[in-house]
C-alpha positions as a printed NumPy array, in Angstrom:
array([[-209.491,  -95.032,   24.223],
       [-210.163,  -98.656,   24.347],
       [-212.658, -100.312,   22.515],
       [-215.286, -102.677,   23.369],
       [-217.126, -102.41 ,   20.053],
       [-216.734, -106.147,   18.992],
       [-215.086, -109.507,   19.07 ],
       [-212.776, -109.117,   15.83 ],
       [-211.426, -105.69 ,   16.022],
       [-208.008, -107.779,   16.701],
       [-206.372, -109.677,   14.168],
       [-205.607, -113.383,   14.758],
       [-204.026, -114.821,   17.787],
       [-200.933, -115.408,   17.811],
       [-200.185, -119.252,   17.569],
       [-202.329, -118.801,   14.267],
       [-199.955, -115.793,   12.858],
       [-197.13 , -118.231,   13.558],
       [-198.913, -121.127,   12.244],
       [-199.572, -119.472,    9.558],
       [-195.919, -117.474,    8.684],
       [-194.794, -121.549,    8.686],
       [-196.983, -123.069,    6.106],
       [-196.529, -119.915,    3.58 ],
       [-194.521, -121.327,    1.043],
       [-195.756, -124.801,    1.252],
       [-197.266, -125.428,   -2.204],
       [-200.651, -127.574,   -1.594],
       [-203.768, -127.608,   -4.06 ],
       [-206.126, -124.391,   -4.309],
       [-209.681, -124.924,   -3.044],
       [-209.737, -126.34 ,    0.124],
       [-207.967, -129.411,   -1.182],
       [-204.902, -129.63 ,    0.87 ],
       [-203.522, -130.931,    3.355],
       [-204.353, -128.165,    5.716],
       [-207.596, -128.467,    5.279],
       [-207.778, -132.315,    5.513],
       [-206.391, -132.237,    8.754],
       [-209.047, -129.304,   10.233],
       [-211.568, -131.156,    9.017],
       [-210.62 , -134.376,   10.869],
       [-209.859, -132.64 ,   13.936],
       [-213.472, -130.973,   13.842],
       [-215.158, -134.361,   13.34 ],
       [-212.778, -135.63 ,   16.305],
       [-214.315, -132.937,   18.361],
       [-218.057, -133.302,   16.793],
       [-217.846, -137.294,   17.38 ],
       [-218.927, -137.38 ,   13.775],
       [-217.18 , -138.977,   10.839],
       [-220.049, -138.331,    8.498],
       [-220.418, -135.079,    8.434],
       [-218.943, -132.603,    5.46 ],
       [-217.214, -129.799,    6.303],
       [-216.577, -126.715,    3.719],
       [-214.361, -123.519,    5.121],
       [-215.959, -120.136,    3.865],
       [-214.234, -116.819,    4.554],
       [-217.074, -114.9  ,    6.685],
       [-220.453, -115.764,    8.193],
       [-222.526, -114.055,    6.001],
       [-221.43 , -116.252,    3.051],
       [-222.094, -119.112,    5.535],
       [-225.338, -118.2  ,    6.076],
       [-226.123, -117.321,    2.419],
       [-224.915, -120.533,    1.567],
       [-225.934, -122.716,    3.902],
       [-229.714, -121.378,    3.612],
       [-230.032, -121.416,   -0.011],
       [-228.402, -124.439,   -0.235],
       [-231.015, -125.839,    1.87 ],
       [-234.499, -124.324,   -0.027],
       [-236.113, -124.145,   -3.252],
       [-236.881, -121.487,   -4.677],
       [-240.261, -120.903,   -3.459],
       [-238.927, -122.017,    0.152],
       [-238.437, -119.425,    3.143],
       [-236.931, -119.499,    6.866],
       [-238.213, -118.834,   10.116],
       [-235.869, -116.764,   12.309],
       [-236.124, -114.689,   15.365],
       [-237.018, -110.159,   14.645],
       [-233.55 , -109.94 ,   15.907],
       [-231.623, -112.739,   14.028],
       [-228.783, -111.33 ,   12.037],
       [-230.277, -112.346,    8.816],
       [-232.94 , -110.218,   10.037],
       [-230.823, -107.193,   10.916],
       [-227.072, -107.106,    9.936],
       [-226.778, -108.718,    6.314],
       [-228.323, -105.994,    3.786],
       [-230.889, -108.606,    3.428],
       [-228.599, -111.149,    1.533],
       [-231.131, -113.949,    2.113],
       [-233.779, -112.358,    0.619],
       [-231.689, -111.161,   -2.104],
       [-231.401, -115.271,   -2.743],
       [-234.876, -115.243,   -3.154],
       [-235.724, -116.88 ,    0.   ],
       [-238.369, -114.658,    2.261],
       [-237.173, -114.598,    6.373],
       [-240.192, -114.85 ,    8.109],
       [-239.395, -112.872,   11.249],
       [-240.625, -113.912,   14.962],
       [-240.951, -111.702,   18.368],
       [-238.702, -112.759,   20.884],
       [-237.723, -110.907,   24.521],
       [-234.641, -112.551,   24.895],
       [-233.405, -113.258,   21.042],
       [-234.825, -116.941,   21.086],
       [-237.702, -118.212,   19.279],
       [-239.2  , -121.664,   20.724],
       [-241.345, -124.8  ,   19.166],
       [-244.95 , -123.058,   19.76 ],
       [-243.819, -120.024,   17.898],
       [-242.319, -121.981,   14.694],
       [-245.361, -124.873,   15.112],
       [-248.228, -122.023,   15.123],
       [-246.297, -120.161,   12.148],
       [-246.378, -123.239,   10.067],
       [-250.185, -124.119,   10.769],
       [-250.556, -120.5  ,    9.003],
       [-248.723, -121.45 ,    6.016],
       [-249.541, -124.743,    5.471],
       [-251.903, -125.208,    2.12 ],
       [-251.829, -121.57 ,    1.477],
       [-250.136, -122.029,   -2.154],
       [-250.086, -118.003,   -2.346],
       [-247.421, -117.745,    1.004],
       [-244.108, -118.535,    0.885],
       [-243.267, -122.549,    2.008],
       [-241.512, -122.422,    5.827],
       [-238.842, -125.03 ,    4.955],
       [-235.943, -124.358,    7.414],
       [-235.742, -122.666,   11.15 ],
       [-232.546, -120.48 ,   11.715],
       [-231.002, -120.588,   15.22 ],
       [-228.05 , -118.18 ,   16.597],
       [-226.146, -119.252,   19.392],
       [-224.997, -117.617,   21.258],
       [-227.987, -115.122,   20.016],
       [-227.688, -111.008,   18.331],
       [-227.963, -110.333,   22.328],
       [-225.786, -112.647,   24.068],
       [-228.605, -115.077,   25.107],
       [-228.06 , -119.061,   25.108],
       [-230.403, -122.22 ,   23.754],
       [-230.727, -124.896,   26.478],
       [-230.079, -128.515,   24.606],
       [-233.831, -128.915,   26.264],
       [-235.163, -126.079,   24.416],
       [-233.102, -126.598,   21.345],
       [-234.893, -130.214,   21.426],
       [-238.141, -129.119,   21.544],
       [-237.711, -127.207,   18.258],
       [-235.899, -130.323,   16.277],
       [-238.873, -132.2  ,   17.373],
       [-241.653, -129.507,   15.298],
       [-239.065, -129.318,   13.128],
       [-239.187, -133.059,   12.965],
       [-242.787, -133.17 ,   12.655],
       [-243.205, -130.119,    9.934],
       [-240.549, -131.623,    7.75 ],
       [-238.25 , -128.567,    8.34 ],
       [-234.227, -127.99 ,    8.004],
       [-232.374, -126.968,   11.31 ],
       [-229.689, -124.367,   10.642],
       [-227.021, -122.591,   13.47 ],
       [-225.636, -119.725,   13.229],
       [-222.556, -120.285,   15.467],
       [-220.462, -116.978,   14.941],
       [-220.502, -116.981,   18.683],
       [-220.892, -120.448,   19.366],
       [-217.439, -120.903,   20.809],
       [-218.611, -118.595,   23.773],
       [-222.049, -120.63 ,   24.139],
       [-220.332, -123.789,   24.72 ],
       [-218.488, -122.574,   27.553],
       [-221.236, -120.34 ,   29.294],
       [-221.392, -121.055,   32.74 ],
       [-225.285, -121.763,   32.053],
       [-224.825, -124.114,   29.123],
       [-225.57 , -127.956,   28.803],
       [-224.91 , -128.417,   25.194],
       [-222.009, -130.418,   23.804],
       [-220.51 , -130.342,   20.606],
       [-221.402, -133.734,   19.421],
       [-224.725, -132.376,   20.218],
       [-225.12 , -130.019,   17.168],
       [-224.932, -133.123,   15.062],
       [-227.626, -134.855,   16.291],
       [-230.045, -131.389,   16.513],
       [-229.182, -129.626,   13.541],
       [-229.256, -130.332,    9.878],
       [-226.493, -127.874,    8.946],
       [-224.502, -125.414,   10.905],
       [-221.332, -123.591,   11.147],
       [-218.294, -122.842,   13.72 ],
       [-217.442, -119.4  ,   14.037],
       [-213.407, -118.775,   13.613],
       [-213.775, -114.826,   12.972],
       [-215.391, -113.666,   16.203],
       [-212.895, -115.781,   18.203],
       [-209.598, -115.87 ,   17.2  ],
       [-209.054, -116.556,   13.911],
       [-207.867, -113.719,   11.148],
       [-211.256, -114.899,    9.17 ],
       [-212.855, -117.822,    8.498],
       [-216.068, -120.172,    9.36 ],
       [-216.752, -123.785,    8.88 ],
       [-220.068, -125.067,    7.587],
       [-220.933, -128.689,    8.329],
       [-223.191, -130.695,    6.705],
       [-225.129, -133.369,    8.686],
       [-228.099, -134.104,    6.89 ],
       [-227.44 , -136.286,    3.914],
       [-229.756, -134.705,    1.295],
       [-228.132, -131.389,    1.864],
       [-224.784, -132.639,    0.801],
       [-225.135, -133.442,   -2.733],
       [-223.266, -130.389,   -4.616],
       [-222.854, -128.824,   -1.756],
       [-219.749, -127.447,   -3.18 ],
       [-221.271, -125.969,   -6.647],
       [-223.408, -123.597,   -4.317],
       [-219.855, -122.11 ,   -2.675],
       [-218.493, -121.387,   -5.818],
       [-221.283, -120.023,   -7.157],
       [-221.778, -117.735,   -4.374],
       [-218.338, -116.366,   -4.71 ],
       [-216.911, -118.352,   -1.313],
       [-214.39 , -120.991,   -3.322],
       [-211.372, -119.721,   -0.993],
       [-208.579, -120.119,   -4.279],
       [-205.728, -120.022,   -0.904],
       [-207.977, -122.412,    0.982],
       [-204.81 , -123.508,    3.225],
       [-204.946, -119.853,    4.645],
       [-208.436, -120.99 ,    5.924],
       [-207.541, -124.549,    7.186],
       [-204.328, -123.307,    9.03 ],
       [-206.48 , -121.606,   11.221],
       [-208.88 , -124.306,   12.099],
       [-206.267, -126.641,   12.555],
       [-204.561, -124.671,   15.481],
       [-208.35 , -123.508,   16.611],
       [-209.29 , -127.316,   17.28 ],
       [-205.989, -129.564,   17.752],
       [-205.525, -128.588,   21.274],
       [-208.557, -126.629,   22.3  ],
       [-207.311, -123.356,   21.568],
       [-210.972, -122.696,   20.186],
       [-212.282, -123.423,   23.626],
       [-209.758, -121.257,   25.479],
       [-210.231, -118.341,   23.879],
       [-213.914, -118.405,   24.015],
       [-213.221, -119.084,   28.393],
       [-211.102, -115.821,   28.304],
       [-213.812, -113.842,   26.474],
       [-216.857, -114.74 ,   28.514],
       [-215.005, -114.191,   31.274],
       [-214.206, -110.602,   30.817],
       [-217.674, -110.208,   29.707],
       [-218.83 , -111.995,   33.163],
       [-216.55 , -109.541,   35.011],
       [-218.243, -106.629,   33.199],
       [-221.81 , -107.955,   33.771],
       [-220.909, -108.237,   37.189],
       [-219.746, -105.098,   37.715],
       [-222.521, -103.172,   36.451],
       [-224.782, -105.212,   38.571],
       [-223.24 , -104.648,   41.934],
       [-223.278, -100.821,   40.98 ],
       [-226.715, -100.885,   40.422],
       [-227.139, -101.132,   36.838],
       [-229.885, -102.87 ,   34.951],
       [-228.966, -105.272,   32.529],
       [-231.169, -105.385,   28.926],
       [-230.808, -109.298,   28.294],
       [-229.701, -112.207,   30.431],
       [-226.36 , -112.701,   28.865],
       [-223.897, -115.104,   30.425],
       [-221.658, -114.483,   27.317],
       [-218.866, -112.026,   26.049],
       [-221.738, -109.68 ,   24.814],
       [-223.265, -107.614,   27.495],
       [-226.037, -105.181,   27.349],
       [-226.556, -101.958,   29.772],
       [-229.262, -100.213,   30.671],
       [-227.364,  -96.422,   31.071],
       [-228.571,  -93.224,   32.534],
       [-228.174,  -90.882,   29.244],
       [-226.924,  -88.04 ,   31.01 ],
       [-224.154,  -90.743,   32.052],
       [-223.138,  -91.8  ,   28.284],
       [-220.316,  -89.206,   28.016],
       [-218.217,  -90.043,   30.905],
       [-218.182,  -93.488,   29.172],
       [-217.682,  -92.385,   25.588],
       [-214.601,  -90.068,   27.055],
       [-212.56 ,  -93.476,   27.533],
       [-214.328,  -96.261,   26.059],
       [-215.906,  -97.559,   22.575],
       [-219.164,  -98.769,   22.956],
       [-222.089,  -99.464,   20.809],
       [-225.819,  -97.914,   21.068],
       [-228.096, -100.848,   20.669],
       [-231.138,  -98.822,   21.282],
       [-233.097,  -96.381,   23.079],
       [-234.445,  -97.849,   26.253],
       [-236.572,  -95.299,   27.428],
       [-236.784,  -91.182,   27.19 ],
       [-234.402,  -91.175,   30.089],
       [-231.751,  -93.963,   29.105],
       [-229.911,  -95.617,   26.695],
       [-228.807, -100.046,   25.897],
       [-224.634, -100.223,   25.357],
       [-223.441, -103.008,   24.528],
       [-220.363, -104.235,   25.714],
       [-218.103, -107.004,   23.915],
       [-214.942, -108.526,   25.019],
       [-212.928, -110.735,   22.673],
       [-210.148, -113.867,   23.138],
       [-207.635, -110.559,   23.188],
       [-209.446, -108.289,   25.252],
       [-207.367, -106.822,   27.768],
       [-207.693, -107.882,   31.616],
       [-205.981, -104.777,   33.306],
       [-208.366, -102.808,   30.563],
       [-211.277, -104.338,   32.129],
       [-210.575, -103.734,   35.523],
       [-210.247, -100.353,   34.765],
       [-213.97 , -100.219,   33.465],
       [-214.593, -102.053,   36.786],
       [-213.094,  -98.871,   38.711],
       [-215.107,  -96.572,   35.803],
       [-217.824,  -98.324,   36.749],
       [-218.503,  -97.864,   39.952],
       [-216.473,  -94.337,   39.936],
       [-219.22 ,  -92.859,   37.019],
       [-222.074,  -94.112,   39.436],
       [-220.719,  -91.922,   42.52 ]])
């Protein structure tokens, strides 16, 4: 049975492993304050066309997003985010457990856009007994597979701009925005949009790791306390640079994102031509089916899937990921399936 349950059910690509295997009995400084890490975070600001950014390596995104948001707010502080943002859905609410409230917005198609976050702060605004919108959090590529235009993303910095708010990415999946065939938005982009961010290494080929950046300057004070704090001070913080370094010196980052949106594409576009409706507009390695329930079994007989949700009485969402080691001849065989299971 092969599984399309996620994007890090592998381990680490190889060139990593090997990179890796090399460096292990080089003695550097604990902490991130090696050599290994000195060189990932140059090559990151090489690629980001920023110099002035800070860059910290944490080991998953949750702690990225834990603390990256409450390194961002006061106490009495909150963020906007979109109902299906994955502080809003996957992370046993670790925000809240900060002390920070997520103030949740509807979205179709896993975006939020400026009128949403400008009417939400015209709510709170003087109203000392609500929480204080401070920050707006932004997944890219979103919990269902969807991609920000730079235009839209724009529009947001601008309220945000206007409203005095923080910026913050979530790029777990950002690798395989970048390279949608749909997207416009570079990486030296993100630095002049968002406050704070971070690149996803876990969901795309990396054993485990993430890399916050830093843009705006008032965030950066102490930055570092906040990690440790949190429990995210990597002690073996080579193991973490390593990766980064082979991710970014010769766009291995980018490649591997190409290879899993592609498979994704080739599974989107197989369900189409079969008939299939698709649940979100995803040009990205996630891919969401609309399923005739009495059809689910022929698929769970040879492949691992997850249910996102009930669509109607009468079918069912899957969704389908591909990662930067899912396997072609494995997807053409769910091409076959495919159309075979619709006959």
């Amino acid at each position: 049975m092969y599984s399309f349950v996620c994007d890090y059910g592998e381990g680490a690509h190889p060139q990593i492993l090997k990179a890796m295997v090399s460096a292990n009995l080089v003695q550097t400084d604990g902490y991130g304050e090696d050599q290994f890490c000195d060189k990932a975070r140059s090559l990151i600001k090489q690629h980001l066309n920023n110099n002035n950014v800070d860059i910290y390596f944490v080991s998953g995104g949750t702690q990225a997003n834990i603390i990256s948001i409450s390194s961002s707010l006061k106490q009495y502080e909150a963020i906007i985010a979109a109902e299906s943002a994955h502080i809003s859905t996957s992370e046993t609410g670790a925000i809240e457990a900060t002390g920070h409230k997520v103030i949740e917005l509807p979205t179709n198609d896993g975006k939020i856009n400026a009128q949403q976050v400008a009417d939400i702060m015209e709510m709170h605004l003087g109203d000392v007994h609500n929480v204080l919108p401070k920050a707006v959090f932004i997944s890219n590529s979103t919990e269902i597979g969807t991609i920000y235009s730079k235009e839209e993303l724009l529009a947001i910095r601008e309220t945000c701009n206007r409203y005095g708010l923080y910026m913050y990415l979530d790029g777990a999946r950002l690798g395989t925005a970048l390279v949608s065939a749909n997207n416009n938005l570079s990486m030296s982009d993100l630095c002049d949009i968002f406050d704070i961010f971070y690149i996803g290494g876990t969901k795309n080929g990396a054993w485990l790791g993430e890399a916050i950046v830093v843009v705006n300057d008032n965030l950066k004070p102490n930055f570092r306390y906040n990690i440790k704090q949190k429990g995210a001070l990597f002690a073996k913080g080579k193991l973490l640079g390593i990766q980064f370094i082979e991710l970014f010196e010769q766009d291995l980052y980018f490649k591997l994102a190409q290879h899993s949106t592609n498979m994704g594409i080739h599974i989107r576009n197989a369900f189409i031509s079969n008939g299939y409706q698709m649940f979100s507009d995803s040009y990205t390695n996630q891919q969401f089916v609309v399923i005739p329930n009495e059809m689910l079994a022929k698929f769970d007989e040879k492949y691992r899937t997850t249910i996102w949700c009930p669509y109607d009485e009468n079918s069912t969402v899957v969704r389908f990921v591909t990662s930067w080691a899912t396997n072609k001849e494995m997807v053409a065989q769910l091409v076959e399936d495919i159309k075979k299971f619709k006959e």
